[in-house]
Structures are given as structure tokens and as C-alpha cells.
C-alpha positions, 0 to 999 in steps of 0.5 A, spaced: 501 474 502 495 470 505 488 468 503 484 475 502 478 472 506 482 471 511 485 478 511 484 483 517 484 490 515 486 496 519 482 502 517 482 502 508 482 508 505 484 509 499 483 504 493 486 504 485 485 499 481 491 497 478 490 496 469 491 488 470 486 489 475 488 488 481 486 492 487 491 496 490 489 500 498 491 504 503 490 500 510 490 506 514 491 504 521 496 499 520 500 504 516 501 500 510 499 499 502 496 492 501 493 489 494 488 483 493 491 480 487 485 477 484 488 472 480 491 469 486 486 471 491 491 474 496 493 479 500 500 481 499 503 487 503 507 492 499 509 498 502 511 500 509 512 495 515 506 496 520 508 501 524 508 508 523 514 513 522 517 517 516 521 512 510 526 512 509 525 513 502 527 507 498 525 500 499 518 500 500 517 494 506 522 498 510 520 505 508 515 507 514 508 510 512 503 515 517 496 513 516 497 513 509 489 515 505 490 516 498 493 512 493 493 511 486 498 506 482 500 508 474 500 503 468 507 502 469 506 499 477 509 505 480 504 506 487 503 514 489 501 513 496 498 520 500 502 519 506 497 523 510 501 525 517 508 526 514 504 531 509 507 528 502 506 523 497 510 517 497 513 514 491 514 507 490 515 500 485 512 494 487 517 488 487 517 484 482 
């Protein structure tokens, strides 16, 4: 990931929390799931791969998102993403 200052954004809609404080969202126009690690100071990529589609489902850097809106991430990592123009709910672990 790169600098979170210097990140471009496509459309942020959905925003969680996560409980280790970093925060997880849905950059909506460019069709992914982003996180600002607040330790690092960075942006990282997470789920999907910029362009838009559906999935497959799988590994999350190859599964394609359809402007992504909602997005809500558990105590134990596991990302739910509102895949709004694919009308469901992705279910996604960040890699470790």
C-alpha cells in the first residue's frame, strides 16, 4: 500500500471500523475494498481488482466488485461487502 495522504479515492461509501482500529471502506467507483492502516499510515488494497464485474468468489484481489456501497468487518477480520450492482453480500478474509 501506499501513503494514505497521497491516496486518490473513487467514490468512498461505506466505512467500518475494524476493532484493532483500522479503518476499512468501500472506494465505490473504482470497485474495491481499501483500508487506512493507522499504525502504518497506509492504504492497502484488499478486495477486488479495479475493474468492475462479479467474483469470482475466492481470493478476494481477484474476486470483482460492482460499486461496492456497505461494508462491515467482524472481530475475527472476515470483510461483508454490500456488492450493490451484483445485488449481494460478498464474503471476504483479509490476507495475512
Amino acid at each position: 500500500g501506499g501513503p494514505a495522504k497521497e491516496s486518490t479515492l473513487s467514490g468512498p461509501k461505506g466505512i467500518s471500523i475494524a476493532p484493532d482500529g483500522n479503518v476499512y471502506f468501500a472506494d465505490t467507483e473504482s470497485h474495491t475494498i481499501r483500508m487506512i492502516d493507522v499504525r502504518k499510515g497506509t492504504v492497502e488494497l484488499l478486495v477486488g481488482t479495479g475493474e468492475r464485474g462479479d467474483g469470482p468468489d475466492g481470493e478476494p484481489l481477484k474476486c470483482k466488485l460492482a460499486r461496492p456501497h456497505g461494508i462491515f468487518v467482524d472481530s475475527d477480520g472476515v470483510i461483508y461487502v454490500g456488492d450493490s450492482e451484483n445485488h449481494r453480500v460478498r464474503v471476504a478474509r483479509r490476507a495475512r
